[in-house]
C-alpha positions, -999 to 999 in steps of 0.1 A, spaced: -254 -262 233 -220 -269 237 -191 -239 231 -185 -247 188 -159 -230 165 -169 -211 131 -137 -194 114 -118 -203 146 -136 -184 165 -157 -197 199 -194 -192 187 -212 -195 223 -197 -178 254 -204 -194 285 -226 -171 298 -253 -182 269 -241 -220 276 -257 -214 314 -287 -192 295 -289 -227 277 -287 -254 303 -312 -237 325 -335 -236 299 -326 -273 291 -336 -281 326 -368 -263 329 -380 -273 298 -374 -305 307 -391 -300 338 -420 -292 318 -420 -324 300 -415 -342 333 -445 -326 351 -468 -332 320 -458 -370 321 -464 -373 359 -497 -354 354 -507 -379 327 -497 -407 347 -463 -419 324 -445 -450 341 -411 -436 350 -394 -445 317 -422 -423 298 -416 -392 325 -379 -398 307 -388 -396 272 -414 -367 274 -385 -348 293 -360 -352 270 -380 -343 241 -396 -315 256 -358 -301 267 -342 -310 231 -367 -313 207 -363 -272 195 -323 -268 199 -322 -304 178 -341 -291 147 -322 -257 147 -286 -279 150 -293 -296 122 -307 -264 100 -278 -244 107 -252 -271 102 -243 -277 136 -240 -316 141 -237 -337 158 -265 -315 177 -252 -303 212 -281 -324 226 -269 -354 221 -230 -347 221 -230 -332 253 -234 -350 283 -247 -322 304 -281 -319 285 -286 -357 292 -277 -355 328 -296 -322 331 -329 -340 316 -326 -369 337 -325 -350 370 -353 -328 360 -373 -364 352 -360 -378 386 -373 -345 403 -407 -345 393 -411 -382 396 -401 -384 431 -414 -349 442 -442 -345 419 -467 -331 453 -444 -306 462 -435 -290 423 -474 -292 420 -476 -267 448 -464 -237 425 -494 -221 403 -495 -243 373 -461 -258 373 -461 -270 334 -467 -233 321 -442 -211 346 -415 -241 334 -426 -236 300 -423 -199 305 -391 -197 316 -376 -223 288 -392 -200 259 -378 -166 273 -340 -186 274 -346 -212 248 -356 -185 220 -323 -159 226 -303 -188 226 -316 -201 194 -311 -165 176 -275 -163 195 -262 -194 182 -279 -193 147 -261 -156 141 -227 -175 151 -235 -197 122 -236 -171 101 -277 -174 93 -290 -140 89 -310 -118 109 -341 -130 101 -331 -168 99 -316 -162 131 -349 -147 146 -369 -174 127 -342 -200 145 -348 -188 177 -384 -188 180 -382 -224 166 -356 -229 195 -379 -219 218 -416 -237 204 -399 -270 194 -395 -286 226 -431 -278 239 -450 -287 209 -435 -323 208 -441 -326 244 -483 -319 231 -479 -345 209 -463 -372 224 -494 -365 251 -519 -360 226 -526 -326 235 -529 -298 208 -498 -281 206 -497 -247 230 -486 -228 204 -511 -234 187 -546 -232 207 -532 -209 234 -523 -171 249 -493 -157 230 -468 -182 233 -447 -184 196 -454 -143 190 -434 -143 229 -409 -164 214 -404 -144 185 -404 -113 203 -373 -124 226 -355 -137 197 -361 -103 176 -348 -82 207 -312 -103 211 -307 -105 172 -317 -66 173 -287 -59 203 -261 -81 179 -272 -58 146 -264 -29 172 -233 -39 188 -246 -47 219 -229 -71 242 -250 -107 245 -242 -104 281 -273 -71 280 -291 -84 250 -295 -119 261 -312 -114 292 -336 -81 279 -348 -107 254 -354 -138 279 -368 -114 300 -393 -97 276 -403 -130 264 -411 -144 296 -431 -113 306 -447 -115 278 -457 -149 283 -471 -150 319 -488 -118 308 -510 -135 281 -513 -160 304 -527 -136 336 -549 -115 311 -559 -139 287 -544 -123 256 -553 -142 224 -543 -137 187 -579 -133 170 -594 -165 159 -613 -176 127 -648 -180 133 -666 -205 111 -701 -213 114 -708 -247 90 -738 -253 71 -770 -257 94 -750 -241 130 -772 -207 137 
């Protein structure tokens, strides 16, 4: 997300641009790990990376009028996707060593991803729930095309609470702007709520309840 003006006003500060770029980069390392894992030739590790890092902050650009989108106008979200792909093409062995690398990466891109996504949408003047709405997008886009392009069924969708983390973390730094609070306090209590969240569905297996459907003839 590169710094934008709306009314002649800077729109991101730069403490959400590094809030932004780190996620960029973990994210990306998400994508880069699920690639290795499913055995992508180096230029596949690059693509699944890329989209995985950009896919989420691409969509909302474009829905709240902010084009070209910041992913592909700035050179640092490139650069930052590309190391991440080198990394964990080169290194895979040693990024495998961490307990499930794709989900703590993942993790950490949805708590930053999703505050970001609320952040820049209210500096585009969407309201608070657009701007919650935003960020949770933000913070799901990126992983579920990464499912796809691996044929996987999206996390969000078969998984512990993953989106209702996102949406938490975005409701919590859209909550601190409604209440004057500075995005330097609201920013990280939302990334850091959503990412507790998060690894805490994943350590206790917490589920949203699922349908159950028993066809014609299944006892």
């Amino acid at each position: 997300m590169s710094p934008a003006g709306v009314g002649g006003h800077s729109v991101v500060n730069t403490f959400l641009v590094v809030f932004d770029l780190s996620g960029t980069f973990v994210f990306a390392l998400s994508g880069a790990t699920a690639a290795v894992k499913h055995k992508l030739d180096v230029f596949g590790v690059m693509v699944l990376c890329f989209a995985a890092a950009t896919a989420g902050g691409i969509t909302r650009d474009v829905m709240i009028g902010a084009v070209p989108p910041a992913a592909i106008n700035d050179w640092r979200y490139v650069a930052l996707s590309i190391a991440a792909g080198l990394i964990a093409f080169l290194w895979y062995p040693l990024i495998d060593r961490l307990s499930s690398p794709v989900l703590l990466f993942d993790a950490a891109g949805l708590g930053l991803f999703s505050v970001v996504g609320a952040d820049k949408a209210l500096a585009f003047h969407a309201g608070p729930i657009a701007a919650t709405l935003l960020g949770m997008m933000t913070g799901i886009g990126g992983g579920m095309v990464r499912d796809v392009l691996v044929m996987e069924v999206p996390t969000v969708l078969r998984t512990e609470l993953y989106a209702v983390a996102a949406l938490v973390g975005a409701a919590v730094a859209v909550g601190g702007d409604l209440l004057g609070l500075s995005s330097h306090l609201a920013a990280p209590l939302g990334a850091i709520l959503c990412i507790t969240l998060r690894l805490l569905a994943i350590r206790y297996g917490w589920r949203l309840p699922v349908a159950h459907f028993r066809g014609r003839g299944v006892r």
